[in-house]
MDTraj code that builds the backbone (N, CA, C; nanometers):
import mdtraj as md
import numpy as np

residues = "UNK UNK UNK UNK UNK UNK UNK UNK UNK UNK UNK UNK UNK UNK UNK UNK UNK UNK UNK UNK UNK UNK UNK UNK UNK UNK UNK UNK UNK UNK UNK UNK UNK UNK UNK UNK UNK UNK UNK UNK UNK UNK UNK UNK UNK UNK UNK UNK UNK UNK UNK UNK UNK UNK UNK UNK UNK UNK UNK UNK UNK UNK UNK UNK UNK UNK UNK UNK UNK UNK UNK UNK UNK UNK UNK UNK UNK UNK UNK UNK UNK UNK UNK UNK UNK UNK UNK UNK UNK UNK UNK UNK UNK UNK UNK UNK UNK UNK UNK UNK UNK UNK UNK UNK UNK UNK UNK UNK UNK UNK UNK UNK UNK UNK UNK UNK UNK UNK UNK UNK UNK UNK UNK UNK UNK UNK UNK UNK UNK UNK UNK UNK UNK UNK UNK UNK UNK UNK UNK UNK UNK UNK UNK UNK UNK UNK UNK UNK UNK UNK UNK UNK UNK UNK UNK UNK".split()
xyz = np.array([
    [-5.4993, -1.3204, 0.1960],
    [-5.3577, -1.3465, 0.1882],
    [-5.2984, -1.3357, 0.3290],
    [-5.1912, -1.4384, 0.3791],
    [-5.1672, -1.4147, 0.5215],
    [-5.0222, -1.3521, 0.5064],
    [-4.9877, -1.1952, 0.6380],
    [-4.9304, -1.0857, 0.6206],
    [-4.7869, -1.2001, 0.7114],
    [-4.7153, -1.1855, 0.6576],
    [-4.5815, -1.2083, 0.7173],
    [-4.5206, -1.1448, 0.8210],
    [-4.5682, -1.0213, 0.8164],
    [-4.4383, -0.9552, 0.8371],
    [-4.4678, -0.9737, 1.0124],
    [-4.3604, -0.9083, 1.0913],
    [-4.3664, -0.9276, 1.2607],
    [-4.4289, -0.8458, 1.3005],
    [-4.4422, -0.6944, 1.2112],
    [-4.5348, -0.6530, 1.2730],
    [-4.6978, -0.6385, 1.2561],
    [-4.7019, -0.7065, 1.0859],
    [-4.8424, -0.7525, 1.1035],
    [-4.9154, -0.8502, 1.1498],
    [-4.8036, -0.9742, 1.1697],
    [-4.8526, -1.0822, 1.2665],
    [-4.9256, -1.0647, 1.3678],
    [-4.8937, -0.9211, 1.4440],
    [-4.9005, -0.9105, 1.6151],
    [-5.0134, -0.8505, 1.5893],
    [-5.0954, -0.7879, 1.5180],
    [-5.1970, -0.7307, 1.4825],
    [-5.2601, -0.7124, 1.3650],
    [-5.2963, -0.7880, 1.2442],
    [-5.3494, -0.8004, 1.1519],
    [-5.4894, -0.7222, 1.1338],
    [-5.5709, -0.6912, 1.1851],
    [-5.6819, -0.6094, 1.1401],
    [-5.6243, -0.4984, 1.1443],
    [-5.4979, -0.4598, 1.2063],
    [-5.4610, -0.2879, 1.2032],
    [-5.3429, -0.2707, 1.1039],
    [-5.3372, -0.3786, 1.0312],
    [-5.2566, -0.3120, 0.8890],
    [-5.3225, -0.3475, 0.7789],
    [-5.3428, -0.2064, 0.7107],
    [-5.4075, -0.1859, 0.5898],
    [-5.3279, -0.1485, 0.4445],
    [-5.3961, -0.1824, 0.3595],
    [-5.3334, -0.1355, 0.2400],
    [-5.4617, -0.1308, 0.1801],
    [-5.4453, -0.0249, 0.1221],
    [-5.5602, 0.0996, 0.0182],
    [-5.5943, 0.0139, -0.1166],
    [-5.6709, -0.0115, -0.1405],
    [-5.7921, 0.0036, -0.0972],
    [-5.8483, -0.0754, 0.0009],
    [-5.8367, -0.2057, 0.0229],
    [-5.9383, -0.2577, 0.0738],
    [-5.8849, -0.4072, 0.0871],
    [-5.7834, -0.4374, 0.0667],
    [-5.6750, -0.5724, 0.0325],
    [-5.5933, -0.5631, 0.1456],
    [-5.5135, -0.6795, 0.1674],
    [-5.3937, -0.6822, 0.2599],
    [-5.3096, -0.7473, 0.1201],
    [-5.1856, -0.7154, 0.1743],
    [-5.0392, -0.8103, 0.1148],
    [-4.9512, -0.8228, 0.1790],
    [-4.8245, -0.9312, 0.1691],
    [-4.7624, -0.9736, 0.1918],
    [-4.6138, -0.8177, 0.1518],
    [-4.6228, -0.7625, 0.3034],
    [-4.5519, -0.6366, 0.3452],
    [-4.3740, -0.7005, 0.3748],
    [-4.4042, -0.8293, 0.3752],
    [-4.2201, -0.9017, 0.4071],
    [-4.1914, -0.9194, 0.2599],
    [-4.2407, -0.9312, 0.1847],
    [-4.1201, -0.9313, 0.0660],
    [-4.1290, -0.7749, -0.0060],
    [-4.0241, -0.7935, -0.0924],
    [-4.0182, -0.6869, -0.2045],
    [-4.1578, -0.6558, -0.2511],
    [-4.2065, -0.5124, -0.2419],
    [-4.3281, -0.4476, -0.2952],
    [-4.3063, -0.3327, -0.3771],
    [-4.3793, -0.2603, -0.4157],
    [-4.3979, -0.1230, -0.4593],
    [-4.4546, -0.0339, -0.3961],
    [-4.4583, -0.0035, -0.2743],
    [-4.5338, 0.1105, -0.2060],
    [-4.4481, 0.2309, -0.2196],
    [-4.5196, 0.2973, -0.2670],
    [-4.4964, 0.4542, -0.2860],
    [-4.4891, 0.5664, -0.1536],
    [-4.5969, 0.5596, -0.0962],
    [-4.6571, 0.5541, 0.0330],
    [-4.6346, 0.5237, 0.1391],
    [-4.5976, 0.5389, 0.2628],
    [-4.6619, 0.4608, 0.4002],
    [-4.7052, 0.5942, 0.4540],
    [-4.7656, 0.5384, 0.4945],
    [-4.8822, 0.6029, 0.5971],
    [-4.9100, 0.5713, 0.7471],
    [-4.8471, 0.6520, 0.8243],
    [-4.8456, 0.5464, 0.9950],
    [-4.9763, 0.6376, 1.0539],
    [-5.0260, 0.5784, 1.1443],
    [-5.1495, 0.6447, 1.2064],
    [-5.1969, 0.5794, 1.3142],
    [-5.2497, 0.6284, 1.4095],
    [-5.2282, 0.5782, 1.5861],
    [-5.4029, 0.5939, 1.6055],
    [-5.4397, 0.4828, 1.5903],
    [-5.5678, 0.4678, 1.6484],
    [-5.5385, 0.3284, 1.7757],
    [-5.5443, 0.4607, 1.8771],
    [-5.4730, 0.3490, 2.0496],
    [-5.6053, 0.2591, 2.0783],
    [-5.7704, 0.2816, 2.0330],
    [-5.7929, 0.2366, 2.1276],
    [-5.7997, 0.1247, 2.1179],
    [-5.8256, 0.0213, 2.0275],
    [-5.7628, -0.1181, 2.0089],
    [-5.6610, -0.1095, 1.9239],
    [-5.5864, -0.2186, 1.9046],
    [-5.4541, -0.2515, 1.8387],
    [-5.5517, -0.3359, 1.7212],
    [-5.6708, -0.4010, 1.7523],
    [-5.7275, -0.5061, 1.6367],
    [-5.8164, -0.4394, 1.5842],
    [-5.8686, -0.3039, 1.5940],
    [-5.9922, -0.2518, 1.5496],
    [-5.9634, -0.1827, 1.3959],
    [-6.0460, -0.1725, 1.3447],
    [-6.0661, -0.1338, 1.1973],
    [-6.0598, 0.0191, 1.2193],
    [-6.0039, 0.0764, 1.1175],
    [-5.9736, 0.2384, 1.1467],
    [-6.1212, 0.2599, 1.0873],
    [-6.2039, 0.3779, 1.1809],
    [-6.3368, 0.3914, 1.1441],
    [-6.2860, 0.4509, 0.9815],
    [-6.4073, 0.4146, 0.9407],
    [-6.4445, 0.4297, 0.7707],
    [-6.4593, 0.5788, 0.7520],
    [-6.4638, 0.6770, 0.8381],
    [-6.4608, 0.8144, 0.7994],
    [-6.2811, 0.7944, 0.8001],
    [-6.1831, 0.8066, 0.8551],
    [-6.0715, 0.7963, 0.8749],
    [-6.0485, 0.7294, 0.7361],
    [-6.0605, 0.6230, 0.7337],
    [-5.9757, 0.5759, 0.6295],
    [-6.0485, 0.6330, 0.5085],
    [-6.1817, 0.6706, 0.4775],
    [-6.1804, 0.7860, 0.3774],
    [-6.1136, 0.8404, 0.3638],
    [-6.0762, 0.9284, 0.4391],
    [-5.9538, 1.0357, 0.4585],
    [-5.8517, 0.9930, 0.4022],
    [-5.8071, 0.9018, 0.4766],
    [-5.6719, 0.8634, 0.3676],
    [-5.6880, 0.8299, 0.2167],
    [-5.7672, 0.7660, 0.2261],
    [-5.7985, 0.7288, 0.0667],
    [-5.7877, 0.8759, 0.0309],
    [-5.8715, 0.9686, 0.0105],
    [-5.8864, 1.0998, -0.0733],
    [-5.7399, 1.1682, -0.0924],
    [-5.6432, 1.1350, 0.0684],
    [-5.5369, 1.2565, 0.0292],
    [-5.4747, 1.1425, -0.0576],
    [-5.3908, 1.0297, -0.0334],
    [-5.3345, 0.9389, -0.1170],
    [-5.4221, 0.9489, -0.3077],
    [-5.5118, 0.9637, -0.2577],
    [-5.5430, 1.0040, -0.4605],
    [-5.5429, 1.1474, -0.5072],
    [-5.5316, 1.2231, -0.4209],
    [-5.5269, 1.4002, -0.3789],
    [-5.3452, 1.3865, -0.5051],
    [-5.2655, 1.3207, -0.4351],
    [-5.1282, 1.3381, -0.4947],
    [-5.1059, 1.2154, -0.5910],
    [-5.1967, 1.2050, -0.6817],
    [-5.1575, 1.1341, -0.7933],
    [-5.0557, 0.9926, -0.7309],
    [-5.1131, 0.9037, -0.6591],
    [-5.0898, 0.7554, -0.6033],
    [-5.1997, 0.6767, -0.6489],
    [-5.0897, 0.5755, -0.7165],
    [-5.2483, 0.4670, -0.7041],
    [-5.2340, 0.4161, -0.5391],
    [-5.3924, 0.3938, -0.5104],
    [-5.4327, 0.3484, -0.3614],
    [-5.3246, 0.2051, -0.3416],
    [-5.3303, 0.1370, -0.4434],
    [-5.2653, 0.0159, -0.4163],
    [-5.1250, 0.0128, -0.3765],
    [-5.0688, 0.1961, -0.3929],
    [-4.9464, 0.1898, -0.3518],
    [-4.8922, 0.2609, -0.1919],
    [-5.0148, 0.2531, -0.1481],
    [-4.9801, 0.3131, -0.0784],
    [-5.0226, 0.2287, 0.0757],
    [-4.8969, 0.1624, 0.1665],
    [-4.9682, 0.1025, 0.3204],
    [-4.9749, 0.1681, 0.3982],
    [-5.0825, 0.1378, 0.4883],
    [-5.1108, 0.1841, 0.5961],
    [-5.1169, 0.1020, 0.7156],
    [-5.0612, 0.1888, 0.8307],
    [-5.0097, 0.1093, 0.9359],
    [-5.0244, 0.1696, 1.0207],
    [-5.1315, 0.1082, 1.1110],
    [-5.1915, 0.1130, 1.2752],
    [-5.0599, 0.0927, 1.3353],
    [-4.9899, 0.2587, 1.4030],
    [-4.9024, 0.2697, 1.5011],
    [-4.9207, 0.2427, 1.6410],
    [-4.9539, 0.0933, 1.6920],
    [-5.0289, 0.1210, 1.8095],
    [-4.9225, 0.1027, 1.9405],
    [-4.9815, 0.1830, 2.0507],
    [-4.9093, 0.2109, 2.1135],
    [-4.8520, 0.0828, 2.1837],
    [-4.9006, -0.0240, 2.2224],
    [-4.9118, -0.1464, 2.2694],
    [-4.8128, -0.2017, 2.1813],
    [-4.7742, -0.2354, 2.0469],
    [-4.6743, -0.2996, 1.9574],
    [-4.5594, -0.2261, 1.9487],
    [-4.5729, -0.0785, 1.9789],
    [-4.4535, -0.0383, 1.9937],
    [-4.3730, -0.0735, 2.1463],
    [-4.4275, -0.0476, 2.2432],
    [-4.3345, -0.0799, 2.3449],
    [-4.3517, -0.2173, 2.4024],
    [-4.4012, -0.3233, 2.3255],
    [-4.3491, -0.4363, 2.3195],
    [-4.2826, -0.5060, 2.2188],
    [-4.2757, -0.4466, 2.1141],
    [-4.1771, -0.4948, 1.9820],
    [-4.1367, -0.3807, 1.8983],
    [-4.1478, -0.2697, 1.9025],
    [-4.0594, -0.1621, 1.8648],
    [-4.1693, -0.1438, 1.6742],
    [-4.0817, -0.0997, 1.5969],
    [-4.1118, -0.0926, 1.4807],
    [-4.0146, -0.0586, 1.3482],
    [-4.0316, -0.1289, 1.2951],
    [-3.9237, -0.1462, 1.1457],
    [-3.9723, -0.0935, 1.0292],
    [-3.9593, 0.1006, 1.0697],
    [-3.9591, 0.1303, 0.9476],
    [-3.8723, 0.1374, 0.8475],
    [-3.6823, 0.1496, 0.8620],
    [-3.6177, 0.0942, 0.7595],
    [-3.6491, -0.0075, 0.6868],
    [-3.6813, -0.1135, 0.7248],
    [-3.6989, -0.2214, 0.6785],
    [-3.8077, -0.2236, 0.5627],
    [-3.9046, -0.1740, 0.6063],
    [-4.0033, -0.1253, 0.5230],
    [-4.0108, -0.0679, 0.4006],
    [-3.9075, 0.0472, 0.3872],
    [-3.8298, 0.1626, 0.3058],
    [-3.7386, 0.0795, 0.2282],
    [-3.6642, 0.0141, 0.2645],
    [-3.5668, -0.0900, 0.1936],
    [-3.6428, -0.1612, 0.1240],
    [-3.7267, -0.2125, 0.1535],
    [-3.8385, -0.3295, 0.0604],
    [-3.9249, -0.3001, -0.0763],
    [-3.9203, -0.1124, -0.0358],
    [-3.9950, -0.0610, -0.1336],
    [-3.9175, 0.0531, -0.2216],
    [-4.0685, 0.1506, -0.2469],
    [-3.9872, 0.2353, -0.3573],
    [-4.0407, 0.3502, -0.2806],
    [-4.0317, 0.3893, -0.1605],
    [-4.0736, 0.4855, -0.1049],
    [-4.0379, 0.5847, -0.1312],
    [-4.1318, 0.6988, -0.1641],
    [-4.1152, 0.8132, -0.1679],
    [-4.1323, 0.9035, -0.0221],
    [-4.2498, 0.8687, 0.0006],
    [-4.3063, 0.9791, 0.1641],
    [-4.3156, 0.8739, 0.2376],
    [-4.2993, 0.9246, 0.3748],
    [-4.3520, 0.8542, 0.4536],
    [-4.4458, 0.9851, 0.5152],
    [-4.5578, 0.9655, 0.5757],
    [-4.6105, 1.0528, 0.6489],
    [-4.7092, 1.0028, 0.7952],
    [-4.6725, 1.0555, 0.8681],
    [-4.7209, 1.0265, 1.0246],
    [-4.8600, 1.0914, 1.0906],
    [-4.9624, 1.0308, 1.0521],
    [-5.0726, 1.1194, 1.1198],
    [-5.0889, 1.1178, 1.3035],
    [-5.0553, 1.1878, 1.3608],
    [-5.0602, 1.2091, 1.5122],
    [-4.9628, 1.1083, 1.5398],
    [-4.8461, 1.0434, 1.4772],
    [-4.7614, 0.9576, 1.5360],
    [-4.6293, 1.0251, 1.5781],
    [-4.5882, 1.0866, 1.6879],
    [-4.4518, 1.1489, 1.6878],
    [-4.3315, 1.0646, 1.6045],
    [-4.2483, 1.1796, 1.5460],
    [-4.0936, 1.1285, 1.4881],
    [-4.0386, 1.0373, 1.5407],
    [-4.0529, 1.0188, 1.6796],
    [-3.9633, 0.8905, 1.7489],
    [-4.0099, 0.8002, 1.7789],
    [-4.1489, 0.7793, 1.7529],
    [-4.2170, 0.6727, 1.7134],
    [-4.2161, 0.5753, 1.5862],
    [-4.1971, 0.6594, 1.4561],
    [-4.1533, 0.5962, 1.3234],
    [-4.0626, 0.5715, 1.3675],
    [-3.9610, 0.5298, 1.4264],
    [-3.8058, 0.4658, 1.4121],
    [-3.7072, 0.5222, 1.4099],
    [-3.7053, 0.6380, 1.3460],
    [-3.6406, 0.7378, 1.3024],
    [-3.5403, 0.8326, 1.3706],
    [-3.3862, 0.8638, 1.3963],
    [-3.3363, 0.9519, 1.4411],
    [-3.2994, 1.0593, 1.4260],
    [-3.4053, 1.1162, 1.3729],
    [-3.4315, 1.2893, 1.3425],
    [-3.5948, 1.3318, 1.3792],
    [-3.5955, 1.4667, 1.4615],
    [-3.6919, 1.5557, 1.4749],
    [-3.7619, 1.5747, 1.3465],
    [-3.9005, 1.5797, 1.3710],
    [-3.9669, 1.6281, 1.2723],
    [-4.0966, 1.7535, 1.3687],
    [-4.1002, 1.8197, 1.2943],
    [-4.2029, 1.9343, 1.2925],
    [-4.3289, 1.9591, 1.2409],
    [-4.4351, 1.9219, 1.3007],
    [-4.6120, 1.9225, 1.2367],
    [-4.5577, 2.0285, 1.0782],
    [-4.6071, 1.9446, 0.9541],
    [-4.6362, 2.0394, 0.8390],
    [-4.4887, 2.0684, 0.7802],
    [-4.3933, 2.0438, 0.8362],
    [-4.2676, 2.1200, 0.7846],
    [-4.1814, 1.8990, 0.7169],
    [-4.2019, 1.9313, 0.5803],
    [-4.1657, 1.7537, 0.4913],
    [-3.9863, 1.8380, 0.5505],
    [-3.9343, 1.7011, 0.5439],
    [-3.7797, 1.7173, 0.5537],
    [-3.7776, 1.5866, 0.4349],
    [-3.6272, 1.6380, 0.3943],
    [-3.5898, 1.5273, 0.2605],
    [-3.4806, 1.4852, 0.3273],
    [-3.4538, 1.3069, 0.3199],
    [-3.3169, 1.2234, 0.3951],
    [-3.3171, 1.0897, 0.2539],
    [-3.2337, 1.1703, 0.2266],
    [-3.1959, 1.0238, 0.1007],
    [-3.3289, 0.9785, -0.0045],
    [-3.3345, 1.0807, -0.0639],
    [-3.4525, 1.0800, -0.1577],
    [-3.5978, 1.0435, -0.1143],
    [-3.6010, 1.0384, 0.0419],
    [-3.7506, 0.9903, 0.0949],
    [-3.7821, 1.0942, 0.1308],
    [-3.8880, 1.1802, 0.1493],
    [-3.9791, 1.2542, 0.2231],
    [-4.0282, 1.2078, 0.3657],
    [-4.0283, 1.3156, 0.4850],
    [-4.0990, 1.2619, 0.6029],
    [-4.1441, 1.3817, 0.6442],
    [-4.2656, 1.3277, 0.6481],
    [-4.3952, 1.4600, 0.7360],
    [-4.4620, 1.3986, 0.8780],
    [-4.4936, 1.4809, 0.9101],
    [-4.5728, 1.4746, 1.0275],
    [-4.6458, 1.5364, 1.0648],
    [-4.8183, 1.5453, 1.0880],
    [-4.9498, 1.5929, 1.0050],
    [-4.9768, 1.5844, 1.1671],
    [-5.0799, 1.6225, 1.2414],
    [-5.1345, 1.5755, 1.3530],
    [-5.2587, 1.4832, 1.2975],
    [-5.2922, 1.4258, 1.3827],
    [-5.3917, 1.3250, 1.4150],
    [-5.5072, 1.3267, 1.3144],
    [-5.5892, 1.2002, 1.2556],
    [-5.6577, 1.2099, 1.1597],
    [-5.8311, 1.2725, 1.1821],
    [-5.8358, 1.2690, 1.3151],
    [-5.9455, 1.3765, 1.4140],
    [-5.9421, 1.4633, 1.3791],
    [-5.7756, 1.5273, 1.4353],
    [-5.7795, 1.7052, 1.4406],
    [-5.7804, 1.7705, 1.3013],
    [-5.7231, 1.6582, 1.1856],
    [-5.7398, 1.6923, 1.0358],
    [-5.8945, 1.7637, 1.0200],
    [-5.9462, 1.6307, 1.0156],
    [-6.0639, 1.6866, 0.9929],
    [-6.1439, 1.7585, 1.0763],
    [-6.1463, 1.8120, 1.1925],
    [-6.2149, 1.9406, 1.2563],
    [-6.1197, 2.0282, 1.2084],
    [-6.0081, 2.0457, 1.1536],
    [-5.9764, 2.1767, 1.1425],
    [-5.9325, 2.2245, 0.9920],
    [-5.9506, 2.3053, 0.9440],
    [-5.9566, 2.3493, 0.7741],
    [-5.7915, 2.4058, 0.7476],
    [-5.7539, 2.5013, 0.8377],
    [-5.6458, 2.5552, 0.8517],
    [-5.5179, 2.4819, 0.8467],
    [-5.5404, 2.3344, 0.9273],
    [-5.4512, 2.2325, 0.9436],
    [-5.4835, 2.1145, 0.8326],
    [-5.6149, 2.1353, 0.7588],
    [-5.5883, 2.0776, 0.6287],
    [-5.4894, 2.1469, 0.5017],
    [-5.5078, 2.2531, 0.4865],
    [-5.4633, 2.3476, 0.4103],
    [-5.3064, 2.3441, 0.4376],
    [-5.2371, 2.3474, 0.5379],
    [-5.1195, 2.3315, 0.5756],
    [-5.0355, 2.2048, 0.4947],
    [-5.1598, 2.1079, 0.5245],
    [-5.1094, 1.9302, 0.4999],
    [-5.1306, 1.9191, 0.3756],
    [-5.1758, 1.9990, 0.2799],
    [-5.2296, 1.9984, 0.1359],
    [-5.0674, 2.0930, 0.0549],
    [-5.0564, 2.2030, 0.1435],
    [-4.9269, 2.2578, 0.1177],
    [-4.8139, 2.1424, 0.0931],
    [-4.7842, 2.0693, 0.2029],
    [-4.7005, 1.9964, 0.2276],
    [-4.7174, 1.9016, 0.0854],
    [-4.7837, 1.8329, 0.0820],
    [-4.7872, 1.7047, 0.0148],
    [-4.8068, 1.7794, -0.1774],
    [-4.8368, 1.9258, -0.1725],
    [-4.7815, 1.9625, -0.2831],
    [-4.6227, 1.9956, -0.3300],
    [-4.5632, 1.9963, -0.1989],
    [-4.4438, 2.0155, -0.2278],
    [-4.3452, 1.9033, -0.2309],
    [-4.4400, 1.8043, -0.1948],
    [-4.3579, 1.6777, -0.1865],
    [-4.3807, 1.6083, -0.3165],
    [-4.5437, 1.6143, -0.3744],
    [-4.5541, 1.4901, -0.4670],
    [-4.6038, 1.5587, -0.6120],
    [-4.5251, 1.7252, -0.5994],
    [-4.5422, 1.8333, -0.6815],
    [-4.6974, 1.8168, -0.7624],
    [-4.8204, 1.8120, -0.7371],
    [-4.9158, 1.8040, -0.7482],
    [-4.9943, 1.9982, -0.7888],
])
top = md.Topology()
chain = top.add_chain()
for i, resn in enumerate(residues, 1):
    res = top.add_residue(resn, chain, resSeq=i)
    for name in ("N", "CA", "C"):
        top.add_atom(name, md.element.get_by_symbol(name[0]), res)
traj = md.Trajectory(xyz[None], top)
């Protein structure tokens, strides 16, 4: 299926949707989910398959179907040449969380601080900010944190 939107145009192998499908992210959808995540070293490369395990497990961890949930290569290169439209995104859907793996708050779009592990609620959406999908997995302590979180968000 070919992705519409401007910012999957500019990079199509780095936007994903769970499981294993792409869709058409410019019209009206159902994503429950987004998921931003910064793998810099290409903008076209496939998030290694341990990584996107990862996501897969926590996204079914909180009772989501995979299909609702996108994922989106924050790369550093598309942001400071075309910025990023996460309202737009949020408007299109039925978002509940958004959550940022190693992507700073002012990178999602967003004009509010966010704090590793600490969800803030803005108009019935959830926003977290987790560190990096690396440091997840080397560290147990900082899973356990992110497992906290996403129980308090998707009451699991």
């Amino acid at each position: 299926m070919v992705i519409k939107n401007n910012i999957a145009s500019l990079y199509p192998d780095g936007v994903y949707v769970l499981p294993n499908f792409k869709d058409d992210i410019s019209q009206n959808s159902t994503y429950e989910v987004i998921v931003l995540y910064q793998y810099p070293e290409d903008f076209n490369a496939n998030l290694p398959s341990e990584n996107y395990l990862q996501l897969t497990r926590i996204v079914e961890a909180v009772k989501i179907p995979v299909e609702k949930a996108l994922l989106l290569n924050i790369h550093p290169f598309v942001l400071n040449n075309y910025g990023f439209g996460l309202a737009n995104l949020i408007r299109k859907n039925s978002v509940k969380a958004v959550i940022g793996f190693g992507v700073p708050a002012h990178q999602f779009g967003v004009n509010f601080n966010l704090t590793e592990f600490s969800p803030i609620k803005i108009n019935s959406i959830f926003y977290l900010q987790s560190c990096s999908l690396d440091d997840l997995m080397a560290n147990k302590i900082k899973k356990q944190q992110l497992w906290a979180c996403l129980k308090q968000i998707f009451g699991v």
